[in-house]
C-alpha positions in Angstrom: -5.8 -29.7 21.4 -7.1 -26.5 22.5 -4.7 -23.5 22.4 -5.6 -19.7 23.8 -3.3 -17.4 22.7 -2.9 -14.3 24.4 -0.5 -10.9 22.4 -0.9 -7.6 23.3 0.7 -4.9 21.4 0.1 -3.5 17.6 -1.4 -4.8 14.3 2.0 -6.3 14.0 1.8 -8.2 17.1 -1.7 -9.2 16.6 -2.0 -10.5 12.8 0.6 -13.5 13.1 -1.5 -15.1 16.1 -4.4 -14.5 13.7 -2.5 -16.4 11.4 -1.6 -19.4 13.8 -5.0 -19.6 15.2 -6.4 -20.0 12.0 -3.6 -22.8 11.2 -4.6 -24.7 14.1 -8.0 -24.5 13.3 -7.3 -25.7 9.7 -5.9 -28.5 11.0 -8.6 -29.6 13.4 -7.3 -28.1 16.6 -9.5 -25.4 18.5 -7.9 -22.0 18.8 -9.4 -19.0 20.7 -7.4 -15.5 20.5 -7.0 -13.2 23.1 -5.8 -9.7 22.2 -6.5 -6.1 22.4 -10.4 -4.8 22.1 -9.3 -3.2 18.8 -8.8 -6.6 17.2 -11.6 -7.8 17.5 -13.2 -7.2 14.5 -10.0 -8.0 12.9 -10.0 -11.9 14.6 -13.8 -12.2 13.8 -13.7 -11.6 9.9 -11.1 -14.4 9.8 -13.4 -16.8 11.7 -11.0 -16.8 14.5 -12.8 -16.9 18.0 -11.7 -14.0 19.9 -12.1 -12.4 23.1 -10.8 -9.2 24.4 -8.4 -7.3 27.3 -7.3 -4.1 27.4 -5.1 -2.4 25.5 -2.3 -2.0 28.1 0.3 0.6 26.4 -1.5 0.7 23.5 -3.4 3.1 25.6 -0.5 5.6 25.6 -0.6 6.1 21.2 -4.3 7.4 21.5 -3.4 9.7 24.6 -1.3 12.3 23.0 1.8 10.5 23.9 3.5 9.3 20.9 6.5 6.8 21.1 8.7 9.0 18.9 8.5 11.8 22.1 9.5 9.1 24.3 12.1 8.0 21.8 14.0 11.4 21.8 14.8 11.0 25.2 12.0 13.9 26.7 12.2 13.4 30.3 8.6 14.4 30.9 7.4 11.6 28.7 9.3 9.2 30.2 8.5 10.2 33.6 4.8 9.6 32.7 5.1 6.5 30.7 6.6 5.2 34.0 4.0 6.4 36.2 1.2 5.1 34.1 2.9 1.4 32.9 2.2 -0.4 36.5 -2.1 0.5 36.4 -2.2 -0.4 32.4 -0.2 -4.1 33.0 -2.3 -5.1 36.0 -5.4 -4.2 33.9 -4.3 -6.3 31.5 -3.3 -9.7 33.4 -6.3 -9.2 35.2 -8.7 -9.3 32.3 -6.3 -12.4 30.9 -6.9 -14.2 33.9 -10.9 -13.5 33.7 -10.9 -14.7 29.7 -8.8 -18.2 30.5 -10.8 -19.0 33.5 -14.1 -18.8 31.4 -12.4 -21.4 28.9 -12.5 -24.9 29.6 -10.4 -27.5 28.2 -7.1 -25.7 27.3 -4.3 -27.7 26.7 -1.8 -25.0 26.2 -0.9 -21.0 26.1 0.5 -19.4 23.3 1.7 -15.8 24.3 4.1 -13.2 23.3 5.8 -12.6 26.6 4.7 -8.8 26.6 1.4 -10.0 27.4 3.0 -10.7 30.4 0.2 -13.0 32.2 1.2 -16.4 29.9 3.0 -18.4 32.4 1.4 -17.7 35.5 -2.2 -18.4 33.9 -0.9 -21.9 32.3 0.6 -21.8 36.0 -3.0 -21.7 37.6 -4.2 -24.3 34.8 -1.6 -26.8 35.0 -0.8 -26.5 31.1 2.6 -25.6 29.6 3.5 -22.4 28.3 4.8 -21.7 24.8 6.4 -18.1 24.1 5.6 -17.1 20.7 7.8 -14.0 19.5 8.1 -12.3 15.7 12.1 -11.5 16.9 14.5 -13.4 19.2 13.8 -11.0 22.3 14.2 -13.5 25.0 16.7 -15.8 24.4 20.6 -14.8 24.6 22.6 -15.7 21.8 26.8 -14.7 21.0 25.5 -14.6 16.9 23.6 -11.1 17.5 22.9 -8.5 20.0 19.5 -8.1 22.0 17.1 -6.1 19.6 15.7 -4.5 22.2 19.0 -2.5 21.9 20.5 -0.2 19.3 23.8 -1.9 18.6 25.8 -2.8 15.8 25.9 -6.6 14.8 28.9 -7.9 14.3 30.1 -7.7 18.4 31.7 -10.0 20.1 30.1 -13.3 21.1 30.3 -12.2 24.8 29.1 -8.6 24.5 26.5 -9.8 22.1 25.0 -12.9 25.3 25.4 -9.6 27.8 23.2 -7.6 26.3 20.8 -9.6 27.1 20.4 -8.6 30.5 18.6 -5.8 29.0 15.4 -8.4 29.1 15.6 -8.1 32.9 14.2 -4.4 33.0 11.0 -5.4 32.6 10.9 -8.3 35.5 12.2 -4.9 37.4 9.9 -2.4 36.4 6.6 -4.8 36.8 8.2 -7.3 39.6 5.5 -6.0 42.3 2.9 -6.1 40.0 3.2 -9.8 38.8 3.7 -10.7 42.5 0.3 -9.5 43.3 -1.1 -10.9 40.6 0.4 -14.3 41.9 -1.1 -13.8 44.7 -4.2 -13.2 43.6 -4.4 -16.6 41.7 -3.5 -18.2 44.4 0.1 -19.0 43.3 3.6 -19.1 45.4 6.5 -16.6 45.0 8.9 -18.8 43.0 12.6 -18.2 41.8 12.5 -17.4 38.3 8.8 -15.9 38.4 9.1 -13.1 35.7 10.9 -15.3 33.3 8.7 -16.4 30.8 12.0 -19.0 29.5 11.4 -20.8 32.8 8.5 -23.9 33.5 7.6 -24.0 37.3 9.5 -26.8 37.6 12.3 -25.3 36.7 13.0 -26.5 33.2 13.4 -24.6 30.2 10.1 -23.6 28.2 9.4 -23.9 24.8 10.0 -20.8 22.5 9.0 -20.7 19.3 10.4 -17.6 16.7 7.9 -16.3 13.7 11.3 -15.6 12.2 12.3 -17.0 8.8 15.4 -19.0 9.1 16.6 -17.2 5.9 16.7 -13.8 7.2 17.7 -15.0 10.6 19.2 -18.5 10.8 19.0 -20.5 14.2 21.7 -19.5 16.4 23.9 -22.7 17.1 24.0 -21.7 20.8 20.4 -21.7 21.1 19.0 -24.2 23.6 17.2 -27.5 21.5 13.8 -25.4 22.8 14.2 -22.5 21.0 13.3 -22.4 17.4 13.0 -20.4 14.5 9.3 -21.8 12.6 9.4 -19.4 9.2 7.3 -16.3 8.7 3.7 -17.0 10.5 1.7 -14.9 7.2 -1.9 -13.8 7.2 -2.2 -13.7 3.3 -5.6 -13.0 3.5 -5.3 -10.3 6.0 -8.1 -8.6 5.3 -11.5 -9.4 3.9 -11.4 -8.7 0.3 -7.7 -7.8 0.7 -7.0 -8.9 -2.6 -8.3 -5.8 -3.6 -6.2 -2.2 -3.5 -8.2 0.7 -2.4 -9.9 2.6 -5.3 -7.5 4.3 -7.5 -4.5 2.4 -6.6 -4.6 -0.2 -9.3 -5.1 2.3 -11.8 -2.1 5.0 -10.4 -0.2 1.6 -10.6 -0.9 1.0 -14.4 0.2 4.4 -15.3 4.0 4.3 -15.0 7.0 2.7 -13.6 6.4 1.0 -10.5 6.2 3.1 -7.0 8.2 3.6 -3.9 6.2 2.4 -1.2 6.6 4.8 2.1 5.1 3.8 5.3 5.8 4.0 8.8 3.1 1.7 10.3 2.3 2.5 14.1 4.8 4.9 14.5 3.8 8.2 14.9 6.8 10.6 15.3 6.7 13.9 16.8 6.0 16.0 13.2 4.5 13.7 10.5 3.9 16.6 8.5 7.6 17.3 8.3 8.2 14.1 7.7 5.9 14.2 5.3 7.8 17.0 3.1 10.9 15.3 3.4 9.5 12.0 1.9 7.8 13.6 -0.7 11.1 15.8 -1.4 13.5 12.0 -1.6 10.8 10.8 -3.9 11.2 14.1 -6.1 14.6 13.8 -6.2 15.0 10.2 -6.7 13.0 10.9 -9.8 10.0 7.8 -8.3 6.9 7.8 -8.0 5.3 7.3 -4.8 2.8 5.5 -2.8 2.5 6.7 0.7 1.0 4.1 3.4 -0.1 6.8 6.2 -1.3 4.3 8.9 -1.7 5.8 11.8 -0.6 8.9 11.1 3.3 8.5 10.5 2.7 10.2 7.7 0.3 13.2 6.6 -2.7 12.2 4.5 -3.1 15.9 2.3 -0.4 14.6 -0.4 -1.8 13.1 -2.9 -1.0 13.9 -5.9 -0.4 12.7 -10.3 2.7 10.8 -9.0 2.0 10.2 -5.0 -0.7 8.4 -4.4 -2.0 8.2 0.0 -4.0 5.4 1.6 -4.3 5.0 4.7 -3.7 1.1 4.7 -2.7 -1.0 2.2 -2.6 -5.2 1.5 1.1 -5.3 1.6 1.1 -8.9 0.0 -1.0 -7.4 -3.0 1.1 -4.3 -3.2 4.6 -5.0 -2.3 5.2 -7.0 -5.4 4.5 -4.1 -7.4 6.6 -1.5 -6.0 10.6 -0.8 -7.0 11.4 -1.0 -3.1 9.9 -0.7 0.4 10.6 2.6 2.5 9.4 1.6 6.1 9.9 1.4 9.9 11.4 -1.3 10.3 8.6 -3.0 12.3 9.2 -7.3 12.2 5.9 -7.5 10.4 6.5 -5.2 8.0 10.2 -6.3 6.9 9.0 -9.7 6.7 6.5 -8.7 3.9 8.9 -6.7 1.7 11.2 -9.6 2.4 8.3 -12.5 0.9 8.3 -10.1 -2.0 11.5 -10.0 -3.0 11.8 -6.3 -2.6 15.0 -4.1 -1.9 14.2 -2.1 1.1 15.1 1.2 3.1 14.6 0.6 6.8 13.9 3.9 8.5 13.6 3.4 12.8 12.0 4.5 15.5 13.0 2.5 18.2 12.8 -0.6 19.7 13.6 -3.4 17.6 13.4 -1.5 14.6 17.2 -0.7 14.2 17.9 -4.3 14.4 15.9 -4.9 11.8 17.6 -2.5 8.7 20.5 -3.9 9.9 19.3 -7.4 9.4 18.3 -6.7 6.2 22.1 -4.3 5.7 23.6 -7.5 6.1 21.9 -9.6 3.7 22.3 -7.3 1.0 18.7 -5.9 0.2 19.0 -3.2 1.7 21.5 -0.1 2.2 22.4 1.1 5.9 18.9 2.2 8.1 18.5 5.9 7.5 17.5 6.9 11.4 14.7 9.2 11.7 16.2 11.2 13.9 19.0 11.6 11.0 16.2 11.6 8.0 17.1 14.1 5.6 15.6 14.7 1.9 19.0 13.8 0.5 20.1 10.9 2.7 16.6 9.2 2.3 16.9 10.0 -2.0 20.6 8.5 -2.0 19.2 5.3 0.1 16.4 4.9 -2.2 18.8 5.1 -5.4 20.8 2.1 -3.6 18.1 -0.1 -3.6 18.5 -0.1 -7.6 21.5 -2.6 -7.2 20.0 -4.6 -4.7 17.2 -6.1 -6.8 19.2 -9.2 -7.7 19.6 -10.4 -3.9 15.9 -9.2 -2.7 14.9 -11.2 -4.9 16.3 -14.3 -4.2 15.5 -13.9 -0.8 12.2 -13.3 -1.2 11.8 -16.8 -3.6 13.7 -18.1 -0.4 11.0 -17.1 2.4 7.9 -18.0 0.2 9.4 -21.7 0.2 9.0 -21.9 3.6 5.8 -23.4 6.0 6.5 -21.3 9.0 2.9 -22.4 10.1 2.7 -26.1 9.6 6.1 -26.1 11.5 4.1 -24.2 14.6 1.2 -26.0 14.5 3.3 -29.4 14.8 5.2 -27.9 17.7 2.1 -26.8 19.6 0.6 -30.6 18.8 3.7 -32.6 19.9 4.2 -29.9 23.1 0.0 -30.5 24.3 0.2 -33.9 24.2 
């Protein structure tokens, strides 16, 4: 079987297809990776044949545009992000289109539906078309609201299915633009043509969930092709990443284990503000700190005898070795504190993020998400006191996850599916 797997999107986004085409490569099944430019180095040092298309919205973090202005609602950034969305897709189906017709052989795509371009290129090839997702973004479901929304679990069944329709904006905002790329390839208008849960001929496709069944079981009202795999972890996901950066180790020896802060991607519209009022929770939660900056959620001048910055850290290596997990609440991210058995604070952005420290809220490893636009020194100090009591449960969850073979699960999909 040969299986080209197209994601677009962040590190989070990228890293568990690095993880499933290594997997099927591992077990004798040929795997190329299609992904961002950025990545590449990333897919190379793992041995994962890789080839590369634009960034897409990516392009909008490294413009001056970060998500947290678009987040609080400014109409000017909105306004832009619209106006630039339609040119950054069609760049990238194009150069998706470009990478699968220069691979021969493929007996299936793998993509992420934000990608966008999966099931009109395994359209063009005559191969199905498996949508790989680290949340349960596409398919409706009574147990839990979309994530792509802010709302409470616990709705109604009914409410909960509706806000689904939420799924449709994008099929609205980019309908033009994946009917001219249709039409490009060659392909007929068709009903059902921006639905990535639809086959051409109408049947349902298969959907496969990098979800662990423990943090979020199978919803019973989930069609029989929609499942939930386990966690699909890049242990290694760095070379040498068993290694902390310099000085870590040693600031980790000296005393009581550290609060880990980091807000991966996410940028926010004053890092150093957020900054102070990290460093002012820690101080007052009586921890010591290590702050995970990443790409710049967080200012980097800091450091100090009980705060110790890196820009980016093995979260595998480190996570077992901090008291609890202060983050973003990105799916990549809570999965990690969740395989270590960590008590976490989930601080969102946006997105799917709020779902997320709700998630964990409700399985007792974490206290109610601390919103950033709420984040205070003293609301982010009592949240991380909470996670004292939580211990017990994070623990047990995490023993939970690390049980489970999220990948060999995939991999046997993908087989049985390509044959």
């Amino acid at each position: 079987m040969k299986a080209l797997l197209l994601t677009l999107g962040t590190r989070g986004d990228v890293q568990p297809f690095v993880a499933l085409a290594r997997a099927l490569r591992q077990a004798g099944h040929d795997a190329v990776l299609v992904a961002p430019r950025r990545f590449g180095e990333f897919a190379r040092a793992h041995e994962v044949p890789f080839a590369g298309i634009a960034d897409g919205p990516m392009a909008l973090l490294d413009n001056g545009s970060p998500v947290g202005d678009v987040a609080d609602g400014g109409l000017r950034a909105k306004l832009a992000l619209a106006r630039r969305m339609p040119g950054l897709f069609t760049e990238v189906l194009r150069d998706c289109w470009t990478v699968a017709s220069a691979e021969p052989g493929v007996d299936v795509i793998v993509h992420n539906g934000q990608v966008g371009a999966g099931p009109h290129v395994a359209e063009k090839l005559g191969v199905p078309a498996v949508l790989a997702l680290p949340l349960p973004l596409y398919v409706p479901t009574g147990a839990f609201p979309w994530p792509g929304l802010d709302l409470p679990h616990g709705l109604p069944g009914p409410v909960n299915r509706a806000s689904y329709l939420g799924m449709r904006a994008a099929g609205t905002m980019f309908g033009r633009v994946v009917d001219r790329f249709r039409a490009d390839l060659g392909l007929p208008r068709r009903r059902g043509r921006h639905d990535p849960l639809r086959r051409p001929d109408g049947g349902a496709a298969t959907v496969l969930h990098a979800v662990s069944p423990q943090v979020l079981p199978r919803p019973g009202d989930w069609p029989a092709t929609a499942s939930v795999t386990g966690y699909w972890f890049l242990h290694d996901a760095e070379p040498g990443s068993s290694r902390l950066p310099p000085g870590l180790a040693e600031f980790l020896d000296r005393g009581d284990p550290p609060v880990f802060v980091g807000f991966g991607s996410m940028s926010g519209t004053d890092p150093a503000a957020t900054t102070r009022v990290v460093l002012e929770a820690v101080r007052r939660s009586g921890r010591r700190a290590v702050l995970g900056t990443g790409w710049g959620g967080l200012d980097s001048a800091q450091q100090s005898k009980d705060v110790f910055v890196a820009r980016e850290v093995p979260y595998p290596v480190l996570f077992p070795r901090v008291s609890a997990v202060v983050h973003h609440g990105g799916a990549g991210t809570t999965a990690a504190a969740a395989a270590a058995g960590r008590p976490q604070v989930v601080c969102p952005f946006v997105a799917d993020q709020p779902f997320w420290g709700r998630r964990m809220a409700r399985l007792g490893v974490a206290p109610p998400p601390v919103h950033q636009r709420r984040l205070t020194a003293a609301g982010l100090a009592e949240a991380i006191e909470r996670t004292t009591a939580l211990v017990p449960a994070a623990e047990d969850l995490g023993r939970r996850v690390r049980a489970e073979q999220g990948l060999a699960v995939a991999v046997r999909s993908l087989a049985e599916i390509s044959r």
